[in-house]
N, C-alpha and C positions, 0 to 999 in steps of 0.2 A: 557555365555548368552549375546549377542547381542541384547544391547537397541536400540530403533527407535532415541532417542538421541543421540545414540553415533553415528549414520548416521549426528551429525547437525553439522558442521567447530564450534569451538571456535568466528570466528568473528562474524559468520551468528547468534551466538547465543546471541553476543555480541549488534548485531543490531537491532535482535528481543526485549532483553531487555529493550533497549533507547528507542526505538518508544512508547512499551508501557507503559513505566514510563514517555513520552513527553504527551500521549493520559492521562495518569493519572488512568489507569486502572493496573489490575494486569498481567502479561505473559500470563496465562491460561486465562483469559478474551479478553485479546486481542486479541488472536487466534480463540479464539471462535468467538468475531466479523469479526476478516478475513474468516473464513468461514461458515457465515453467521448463526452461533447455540451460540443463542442471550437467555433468560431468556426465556421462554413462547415457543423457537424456532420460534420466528418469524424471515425473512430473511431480505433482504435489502431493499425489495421493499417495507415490511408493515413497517418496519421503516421509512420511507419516505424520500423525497431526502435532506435535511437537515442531515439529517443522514450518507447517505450516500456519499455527497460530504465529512463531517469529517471523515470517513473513508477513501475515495478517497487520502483527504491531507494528513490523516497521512502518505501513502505511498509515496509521492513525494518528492524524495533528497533535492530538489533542486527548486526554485520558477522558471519558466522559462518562458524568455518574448516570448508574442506571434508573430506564423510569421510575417512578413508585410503580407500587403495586394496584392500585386502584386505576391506573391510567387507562384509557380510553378512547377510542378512534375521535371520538367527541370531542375530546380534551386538543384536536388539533384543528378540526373545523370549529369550533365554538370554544376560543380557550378561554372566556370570561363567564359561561355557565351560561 
């Protein structure tokens, strides 16, 4: 028998773990909040955006600083000018 788990890599499951013991919830909770089936089934949007900005960050690696202001579609095809 082929479980839907044993489709998940060891690290991805390793990843899933840390996030949601970082959010302070349980794995099955926290998936539930990734896909939006929350206690009552309400989704992201009746949680309101406070909400879902903390979901948002859980998923972000990485803190990342914003473009400058001058940036430009250019600036990613041609980033030597």
């Amino acid at each position: 028998m082929n479980s839907i788990l044993d489709q998940v890599r060891p690290e991805t499951a390793a990843m899933i773990e840390a996030r949601a013991r970082a959010s302070g919830l349980s794995i099955d909770d926290y998936l539930k909040r990734l896909l939006g089936m929350t206690d009552g089934n309400q989704n992201v949007a009746e949680r309101g955006l406070d909400e879902f900005m903390r979901v948002m960050d859980s998923l972000a690696e990485d803190k990342i600083e914003p473009l400058p202001r001058n940036f430009a579609r250019e600036d990613i095809y041609f980033p030597n000018g």
